[in-house]
TORKOL-4160 file (C-alpha; in steps of 0.2 Angstrom, whole numbers, padded with zeros to 4 digits, m for minus):
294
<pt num="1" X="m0021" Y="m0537" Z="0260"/>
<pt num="2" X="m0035" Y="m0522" Z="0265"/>
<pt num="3" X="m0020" Y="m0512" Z="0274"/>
<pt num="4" X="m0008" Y="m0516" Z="0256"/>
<pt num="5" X="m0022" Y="m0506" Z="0245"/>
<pt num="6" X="m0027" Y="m0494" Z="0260"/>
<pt num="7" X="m0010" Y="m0489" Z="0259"/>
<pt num="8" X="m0007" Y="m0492" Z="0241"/>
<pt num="9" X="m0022" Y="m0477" Z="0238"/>
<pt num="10" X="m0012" Y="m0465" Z="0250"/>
<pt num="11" X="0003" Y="m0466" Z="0240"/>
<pt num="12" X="m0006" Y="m0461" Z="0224"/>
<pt num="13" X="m0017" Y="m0448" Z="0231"/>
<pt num="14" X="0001" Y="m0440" Z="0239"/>
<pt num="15" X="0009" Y="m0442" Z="0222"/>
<pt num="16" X="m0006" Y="m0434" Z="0214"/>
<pt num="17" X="m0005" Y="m0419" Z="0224"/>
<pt num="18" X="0013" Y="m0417" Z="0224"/>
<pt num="19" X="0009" Y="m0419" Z="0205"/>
<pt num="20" X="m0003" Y="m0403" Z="0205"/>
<pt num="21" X="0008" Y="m0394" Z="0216"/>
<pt num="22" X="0021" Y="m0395" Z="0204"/>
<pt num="23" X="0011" Y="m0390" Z="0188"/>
<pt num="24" X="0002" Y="m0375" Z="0197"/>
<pt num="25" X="0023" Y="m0369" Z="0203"/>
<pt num="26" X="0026" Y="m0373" Z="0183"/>
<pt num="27" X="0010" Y="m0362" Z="0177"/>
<pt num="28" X="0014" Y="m0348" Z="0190"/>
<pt num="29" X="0034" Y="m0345" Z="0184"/>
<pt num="30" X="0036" Y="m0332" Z="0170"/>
<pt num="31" X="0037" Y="m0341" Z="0153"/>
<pt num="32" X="0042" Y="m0335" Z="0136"/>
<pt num="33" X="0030" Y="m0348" Z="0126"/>
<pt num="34" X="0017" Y="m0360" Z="0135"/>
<pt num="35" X="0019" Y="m0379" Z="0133"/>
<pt num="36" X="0008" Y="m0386" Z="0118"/>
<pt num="37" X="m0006" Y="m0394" Z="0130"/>
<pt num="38" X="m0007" Y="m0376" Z="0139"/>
<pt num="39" X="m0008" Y="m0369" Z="0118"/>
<pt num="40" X="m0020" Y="m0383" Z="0114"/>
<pt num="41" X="m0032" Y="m0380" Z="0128"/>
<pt num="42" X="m0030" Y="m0360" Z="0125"/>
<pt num="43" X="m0034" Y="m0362" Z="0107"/>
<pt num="44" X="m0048" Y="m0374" Z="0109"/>
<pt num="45" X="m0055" Y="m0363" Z="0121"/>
<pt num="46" X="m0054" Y="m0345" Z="0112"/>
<pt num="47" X="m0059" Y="m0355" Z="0095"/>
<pt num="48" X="m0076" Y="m0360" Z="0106"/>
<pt num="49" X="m0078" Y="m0345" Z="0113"/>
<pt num="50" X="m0077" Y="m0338" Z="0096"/>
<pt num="51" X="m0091" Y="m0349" Z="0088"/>
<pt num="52" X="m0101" Y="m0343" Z="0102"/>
<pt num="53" X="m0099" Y="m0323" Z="0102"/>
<pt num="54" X="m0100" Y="m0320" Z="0085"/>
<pt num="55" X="m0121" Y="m0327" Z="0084"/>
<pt num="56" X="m0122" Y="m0320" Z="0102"/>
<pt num="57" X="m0119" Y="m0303" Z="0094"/>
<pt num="58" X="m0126" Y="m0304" Z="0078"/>
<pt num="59" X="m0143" Y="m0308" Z="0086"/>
<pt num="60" X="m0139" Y="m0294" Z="0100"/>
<pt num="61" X="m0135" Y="m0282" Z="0086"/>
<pt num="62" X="m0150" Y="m0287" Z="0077"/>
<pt num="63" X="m0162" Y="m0286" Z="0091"/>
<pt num="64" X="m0154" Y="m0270" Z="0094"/>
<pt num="65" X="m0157" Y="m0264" Z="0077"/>
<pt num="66" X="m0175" Y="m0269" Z="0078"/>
<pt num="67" X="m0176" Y="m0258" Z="0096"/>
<pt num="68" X="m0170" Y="m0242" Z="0085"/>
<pt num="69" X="m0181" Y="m0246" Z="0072"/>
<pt num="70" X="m0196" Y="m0248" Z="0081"/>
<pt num="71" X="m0191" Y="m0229" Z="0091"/>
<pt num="72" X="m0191" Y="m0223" Z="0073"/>
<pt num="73" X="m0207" Y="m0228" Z="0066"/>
<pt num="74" X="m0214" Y="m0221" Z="0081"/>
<pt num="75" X="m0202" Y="m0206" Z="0080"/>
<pt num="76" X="m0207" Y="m0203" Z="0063"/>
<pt num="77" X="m0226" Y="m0206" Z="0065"/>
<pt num="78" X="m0227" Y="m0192" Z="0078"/>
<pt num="79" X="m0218" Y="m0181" Z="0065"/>
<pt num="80" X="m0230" Y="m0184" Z="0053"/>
<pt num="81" X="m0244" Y="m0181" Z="0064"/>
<pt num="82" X="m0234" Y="m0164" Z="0068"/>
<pt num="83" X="m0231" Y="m0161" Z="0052"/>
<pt num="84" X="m0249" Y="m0163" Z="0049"/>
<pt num="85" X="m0254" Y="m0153" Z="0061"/>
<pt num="86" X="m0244" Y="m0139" Z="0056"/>
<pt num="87" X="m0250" Y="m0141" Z="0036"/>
<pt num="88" X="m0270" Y="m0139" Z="0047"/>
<pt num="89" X="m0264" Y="m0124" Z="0055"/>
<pt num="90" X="m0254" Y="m0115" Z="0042"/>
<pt num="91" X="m0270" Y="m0116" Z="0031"/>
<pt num="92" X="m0281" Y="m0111" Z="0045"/>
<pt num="93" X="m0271" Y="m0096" Z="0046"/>
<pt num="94" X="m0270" Y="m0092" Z="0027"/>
<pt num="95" X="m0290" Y="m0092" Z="0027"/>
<pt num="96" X="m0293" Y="m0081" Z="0043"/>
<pt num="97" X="m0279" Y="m0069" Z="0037"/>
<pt num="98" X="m0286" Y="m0068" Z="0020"/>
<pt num="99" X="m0304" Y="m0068" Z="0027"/>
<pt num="100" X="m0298" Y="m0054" Z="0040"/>
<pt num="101" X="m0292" Y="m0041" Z="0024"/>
<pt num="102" X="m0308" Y="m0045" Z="0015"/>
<pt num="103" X="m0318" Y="m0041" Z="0030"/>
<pt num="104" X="m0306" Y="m0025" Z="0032"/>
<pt num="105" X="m0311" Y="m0021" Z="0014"/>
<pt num="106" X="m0330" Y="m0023" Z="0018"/>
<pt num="107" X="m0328" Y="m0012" Z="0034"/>
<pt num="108" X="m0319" Y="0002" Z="0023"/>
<pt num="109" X="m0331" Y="0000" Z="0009"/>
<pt num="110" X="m0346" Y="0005" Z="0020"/>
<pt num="111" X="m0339" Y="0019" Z="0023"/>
<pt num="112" X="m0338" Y="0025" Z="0006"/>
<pt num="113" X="m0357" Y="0020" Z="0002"/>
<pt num="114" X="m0366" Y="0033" Z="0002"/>
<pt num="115" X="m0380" Y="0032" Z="m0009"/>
<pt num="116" X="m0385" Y="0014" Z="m0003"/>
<pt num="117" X="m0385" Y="0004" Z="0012"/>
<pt num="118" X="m0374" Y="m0011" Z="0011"/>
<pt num="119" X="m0378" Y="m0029" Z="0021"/>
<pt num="120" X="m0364" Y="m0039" Z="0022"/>
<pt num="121" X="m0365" Y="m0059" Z="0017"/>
<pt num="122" X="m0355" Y="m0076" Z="0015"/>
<pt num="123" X="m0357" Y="m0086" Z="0001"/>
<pt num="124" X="m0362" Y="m0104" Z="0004"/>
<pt num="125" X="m0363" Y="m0111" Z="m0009"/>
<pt num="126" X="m0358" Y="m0112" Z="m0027"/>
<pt num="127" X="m0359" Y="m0124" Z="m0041"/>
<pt num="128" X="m0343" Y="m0131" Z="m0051"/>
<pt num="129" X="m0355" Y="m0132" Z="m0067"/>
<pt num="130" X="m0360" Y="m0116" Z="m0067"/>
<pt num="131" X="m0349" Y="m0108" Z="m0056"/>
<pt num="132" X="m0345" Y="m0091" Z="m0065"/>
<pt num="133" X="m0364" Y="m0090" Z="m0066"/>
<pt num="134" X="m0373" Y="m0092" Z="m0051"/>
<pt num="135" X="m0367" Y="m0094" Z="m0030"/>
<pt num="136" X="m0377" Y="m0093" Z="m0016"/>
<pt num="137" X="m0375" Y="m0081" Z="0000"/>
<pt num="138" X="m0384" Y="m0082" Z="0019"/>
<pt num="139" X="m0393" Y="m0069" Z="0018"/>
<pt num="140" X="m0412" Y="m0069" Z="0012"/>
<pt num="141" X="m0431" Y="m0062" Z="0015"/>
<pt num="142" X="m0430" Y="m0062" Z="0033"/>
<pt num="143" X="m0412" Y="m0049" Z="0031"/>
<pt num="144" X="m0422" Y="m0038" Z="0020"/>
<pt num="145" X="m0415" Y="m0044" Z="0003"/>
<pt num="146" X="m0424" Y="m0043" Z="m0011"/>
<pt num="147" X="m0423" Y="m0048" Z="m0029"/>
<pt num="148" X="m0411" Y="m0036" Z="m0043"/>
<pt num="149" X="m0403" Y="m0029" Z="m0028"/>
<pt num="150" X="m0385" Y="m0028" Z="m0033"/>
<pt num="151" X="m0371" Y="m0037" Z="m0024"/>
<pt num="152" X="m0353" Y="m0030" Z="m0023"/>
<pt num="153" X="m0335" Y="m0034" Z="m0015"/>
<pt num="154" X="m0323" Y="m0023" Z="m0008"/>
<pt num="155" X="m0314" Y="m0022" Z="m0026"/>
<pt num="156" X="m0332" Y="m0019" Z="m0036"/>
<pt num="157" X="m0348" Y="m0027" Z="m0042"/>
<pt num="158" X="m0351" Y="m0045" Z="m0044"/>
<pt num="159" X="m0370" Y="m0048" Z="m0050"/>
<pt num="160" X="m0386" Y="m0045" Z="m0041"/>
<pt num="161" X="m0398" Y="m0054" Z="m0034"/>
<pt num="162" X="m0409" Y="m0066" Z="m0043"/>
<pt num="163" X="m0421" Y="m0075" Z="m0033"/>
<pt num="164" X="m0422" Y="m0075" Z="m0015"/>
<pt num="165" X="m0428" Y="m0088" Z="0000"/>
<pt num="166" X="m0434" Y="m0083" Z="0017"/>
<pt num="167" X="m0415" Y="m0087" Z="0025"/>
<pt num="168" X="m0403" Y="m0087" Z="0009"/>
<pt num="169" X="m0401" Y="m0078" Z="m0009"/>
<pt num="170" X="m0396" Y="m0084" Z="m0028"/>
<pt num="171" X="m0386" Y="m0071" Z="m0035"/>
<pt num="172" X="m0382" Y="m0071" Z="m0054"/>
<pt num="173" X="m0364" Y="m0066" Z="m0058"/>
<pt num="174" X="m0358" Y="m0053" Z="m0071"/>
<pt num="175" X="m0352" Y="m0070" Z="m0080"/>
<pt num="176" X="m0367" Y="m0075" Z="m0082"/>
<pt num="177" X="m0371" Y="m0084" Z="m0101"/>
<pt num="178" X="m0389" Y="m0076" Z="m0100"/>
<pt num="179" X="m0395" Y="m0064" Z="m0114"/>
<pt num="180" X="m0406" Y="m0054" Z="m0102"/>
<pt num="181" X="m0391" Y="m0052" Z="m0088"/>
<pt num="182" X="m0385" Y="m0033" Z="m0092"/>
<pt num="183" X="m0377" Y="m0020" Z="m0085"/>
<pt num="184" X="m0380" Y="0000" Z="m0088"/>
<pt num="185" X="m0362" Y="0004" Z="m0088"/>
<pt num="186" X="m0352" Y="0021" Z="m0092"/>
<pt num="187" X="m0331" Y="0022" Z="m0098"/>
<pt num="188" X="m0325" Y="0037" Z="m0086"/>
<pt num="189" X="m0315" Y="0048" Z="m0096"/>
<pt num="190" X="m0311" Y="0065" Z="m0101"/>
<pt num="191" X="m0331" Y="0062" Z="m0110"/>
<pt num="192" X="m0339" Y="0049" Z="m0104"/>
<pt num="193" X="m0348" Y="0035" Z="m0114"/>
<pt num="194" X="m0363" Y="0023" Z="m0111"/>
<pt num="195" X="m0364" Y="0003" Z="m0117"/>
<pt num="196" X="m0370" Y="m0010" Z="m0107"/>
<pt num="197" X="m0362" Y="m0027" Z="m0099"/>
<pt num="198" X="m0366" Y="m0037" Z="m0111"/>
<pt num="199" X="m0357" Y="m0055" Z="m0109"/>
<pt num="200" X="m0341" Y="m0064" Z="m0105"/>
<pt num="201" X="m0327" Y="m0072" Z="m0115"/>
<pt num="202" X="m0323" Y="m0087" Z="m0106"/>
<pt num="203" X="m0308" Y="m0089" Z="m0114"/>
<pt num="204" X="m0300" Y="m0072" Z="m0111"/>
<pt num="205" X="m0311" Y="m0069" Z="m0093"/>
<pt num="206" X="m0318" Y="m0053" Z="m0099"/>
<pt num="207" X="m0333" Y="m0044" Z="m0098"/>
<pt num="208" X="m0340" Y="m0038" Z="m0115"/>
<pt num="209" X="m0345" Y="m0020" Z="m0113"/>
<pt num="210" X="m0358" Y="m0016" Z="m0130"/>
<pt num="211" X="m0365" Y="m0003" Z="m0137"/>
<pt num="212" X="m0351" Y="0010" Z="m0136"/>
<pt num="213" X="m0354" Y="0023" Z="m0150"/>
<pt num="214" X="m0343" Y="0019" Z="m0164"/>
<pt num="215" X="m0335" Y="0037" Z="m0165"/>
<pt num="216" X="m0332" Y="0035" Z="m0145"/>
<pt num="217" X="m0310" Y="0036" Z="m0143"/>
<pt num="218" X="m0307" Y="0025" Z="m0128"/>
<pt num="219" X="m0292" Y="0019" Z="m0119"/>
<pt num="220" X="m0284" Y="0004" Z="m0111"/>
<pt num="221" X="m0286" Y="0006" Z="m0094"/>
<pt num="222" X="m0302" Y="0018" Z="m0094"/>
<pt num="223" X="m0312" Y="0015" Z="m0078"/>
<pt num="224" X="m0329" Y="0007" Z="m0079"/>
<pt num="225" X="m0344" Y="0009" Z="m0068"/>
<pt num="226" X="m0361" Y="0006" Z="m0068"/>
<pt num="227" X="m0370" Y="0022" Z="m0073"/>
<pt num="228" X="m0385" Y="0020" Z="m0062"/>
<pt num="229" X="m0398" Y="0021" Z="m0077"/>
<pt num="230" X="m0405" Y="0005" Z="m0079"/>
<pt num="231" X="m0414" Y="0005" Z="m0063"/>
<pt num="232" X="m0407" Y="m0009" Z="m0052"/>
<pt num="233" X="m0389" Y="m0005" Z="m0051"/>
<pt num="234" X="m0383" Y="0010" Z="m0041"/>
<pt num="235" X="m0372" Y="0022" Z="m0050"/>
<pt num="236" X="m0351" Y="0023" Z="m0046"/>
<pt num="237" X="m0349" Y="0007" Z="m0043"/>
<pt num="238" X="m0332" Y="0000" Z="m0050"/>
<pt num="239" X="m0334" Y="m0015" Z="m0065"/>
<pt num="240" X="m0317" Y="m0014" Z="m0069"/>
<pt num="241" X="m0305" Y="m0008" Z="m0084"/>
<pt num="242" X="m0305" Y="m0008" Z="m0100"/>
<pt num="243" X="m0292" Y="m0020" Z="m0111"/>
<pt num="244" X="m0297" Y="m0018" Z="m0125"/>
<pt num="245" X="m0310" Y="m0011" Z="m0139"/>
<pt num="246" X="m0314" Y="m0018" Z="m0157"/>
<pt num="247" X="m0328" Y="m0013" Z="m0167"/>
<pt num="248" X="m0341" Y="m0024" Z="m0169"/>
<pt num="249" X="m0347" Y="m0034" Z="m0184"/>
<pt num="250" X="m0357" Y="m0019" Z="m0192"/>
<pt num="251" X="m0347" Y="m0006" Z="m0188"/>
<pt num="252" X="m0361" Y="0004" Z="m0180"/>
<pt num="253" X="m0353" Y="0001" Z="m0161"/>
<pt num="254" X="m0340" Y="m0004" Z="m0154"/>
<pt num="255" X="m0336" Y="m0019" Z="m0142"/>
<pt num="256" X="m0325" Y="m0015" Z="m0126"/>
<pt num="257" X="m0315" Y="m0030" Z="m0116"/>
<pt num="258" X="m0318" Y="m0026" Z="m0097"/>
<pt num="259" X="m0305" Y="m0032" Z="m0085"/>
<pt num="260" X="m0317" Y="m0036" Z="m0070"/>
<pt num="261" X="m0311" Y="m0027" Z="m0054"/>
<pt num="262" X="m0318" Y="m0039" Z="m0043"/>
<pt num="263" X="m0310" Y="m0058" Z="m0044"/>
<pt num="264" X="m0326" Y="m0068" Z="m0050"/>
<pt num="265" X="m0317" Y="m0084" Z="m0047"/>
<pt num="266" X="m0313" Y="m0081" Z="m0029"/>
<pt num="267" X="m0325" Y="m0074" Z="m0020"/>
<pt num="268" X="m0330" Y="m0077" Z="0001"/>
<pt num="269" X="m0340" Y="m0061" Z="0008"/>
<pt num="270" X="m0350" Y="m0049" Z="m0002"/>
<pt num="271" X="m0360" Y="m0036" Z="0002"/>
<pt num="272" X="m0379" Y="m0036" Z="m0005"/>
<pt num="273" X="m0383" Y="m0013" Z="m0009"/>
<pt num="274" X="m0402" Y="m0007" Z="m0009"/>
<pt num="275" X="m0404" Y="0010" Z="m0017"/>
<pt num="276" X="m0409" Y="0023" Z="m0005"/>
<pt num="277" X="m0416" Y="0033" Z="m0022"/>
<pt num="278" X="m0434" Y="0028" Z="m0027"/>
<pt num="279" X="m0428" Y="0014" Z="m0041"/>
<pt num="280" X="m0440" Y="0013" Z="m0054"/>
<pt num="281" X="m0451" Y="0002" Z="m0064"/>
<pt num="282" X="m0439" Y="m0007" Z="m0076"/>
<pt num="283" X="m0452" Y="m0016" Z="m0085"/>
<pt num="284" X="m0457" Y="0001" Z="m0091"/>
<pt num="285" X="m0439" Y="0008" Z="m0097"/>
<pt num="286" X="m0441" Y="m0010" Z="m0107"/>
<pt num="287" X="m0456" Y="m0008" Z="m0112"/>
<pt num="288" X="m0452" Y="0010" Z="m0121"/>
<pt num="289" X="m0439" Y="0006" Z="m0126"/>
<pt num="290" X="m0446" Y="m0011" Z="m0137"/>
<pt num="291" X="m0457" Y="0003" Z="m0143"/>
<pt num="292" X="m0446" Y="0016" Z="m0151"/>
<pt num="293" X="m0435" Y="0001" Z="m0158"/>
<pt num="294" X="m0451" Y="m0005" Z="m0168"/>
């Protein structure tokens, strides 16, 4: 009985083989089509594999996707720092460029002084309230300055000098709204005529030159300059020009709109003039003159 089934095994395991012999001879020939198990097994097979690439890929692709937009954040954020940068440096180099040419202007103006000594200043400070009335420069009592000296630009005067510190200055601008901030002033022409600085339209950003006789024939574009008679302001400097004139409410003078030559708005460096003529007592000039009018 053991040797029938010892036997009986060998049988099938040499039928089995010969079996598998014969299918892999079958699977090796050229074919035109494959047998429906060999399509049933291929389909299956391609329709698992399928069900597994497609979410293999979606989540490589959207890992992927998350790679390149991780490298452009960080791309992007060190193009905004760059772009930053550059915004930093391009204003740097507007203000040193502009602060060169005033600086050239300055240099070239104090070669033109001749009849006072110039000190150049910054302004460090200036007030949004009142800022066409009042700024304040680095310069004070230790640099010599003193109070009513005048204070200029490369393009013309500016104010003078109200009060001063022992390091810095307050100077009061032409603009000022201040009924005792004026100007001895004279329109150059083929006859030159006196008025004084007298105010400032805020509206039109023009100086208010008073006082001009009422028979005096001025022009648009006349130059105006400080006449050097009221005792504080050195004569020749440049105010601005002249826009316009109307009479005034009398008709006894007449009224001049003065384009300032210096910007009053924008204004860095300045240059703070003392007189090198003996200046005199102003109080007195005032004090005369209050007479003669009473």
């Amino acid at each position: 009985m053991p040797q029938f089934f010892l036997n009986k095994r060998l049988i099938v395991l040499l039928v089995s083989i010969i079996i598998l012999v014969a299918l892999i001879g079958f699977s090796l020939r050229d074919r035109k089509q494959l047998t429906w198990p060999e399509q049933l097994i291929k389909d299956t097979t391609g329709w698992v594999q399928s069900l597994v690439s497609r979410p293999a890929q979606s989540i490589a692709g959207f890992i992927e996707n998350l790679h390149d937009l991780q490298n452009t954040y960080n791309e992007n954020k060190q193009l905004k720092a760059r772009l930053d940068d550059l915004a930093r440096l391009e204003a740097e180099v507007h203000e040193l460029t502009k602060e060169n040419e005033e600086l050239k202007d300055i240099l070239g103006k104090k070669d033109s002084l001749r009849d006072y000594d110039p000190a150049q200043a910054t302004v460090i400070a200036r007030n949004p309230d009142r800022w066409y009335d009042l700024l304040i420069i680095d310069k004070g009592e230790t640099d010599g300055i003193k109070a009513n000296m005048a204070v200029i630009t490369s393009k013309g005067l500016i104010g003078k000098v109200k009060s001063v510190s022992k390091f810095t200055s307050t100077v009061q601008l032409l603009s000022a709204m201040d009924p005792n901030n004026r100007v001895s002033a004279v329109v150059q022409g083929e006859k030159d005529f006196y008025g004084f600085i007298e105010g400032y339209d805020e509206k039109k950003k023009l100086l208010l030159l008073k006082r001009i006789p009422y028979d005096a024939k001025i022009k648009k574009g006349q130059n105006v300059i400080t006449s050097g008679l009221g005792g504080v302001f050195p004569r020749l400097l440049p105010i601005g020009k002249v826009v316009d004139v109307v009479p005034d409410q009398y008709g006894l003078t007449q009224t001049a709109y003065v384009k300032p030559s210096a910007n009053l708005y924008d204004i860095n460096h300045v240059m703070v003039v003392k007189r090198k003529m003996k200046q005199p007592d102003v109080s007195n000039i005032v004090d005369n003159q209050e007479e003669e009018d009473l």
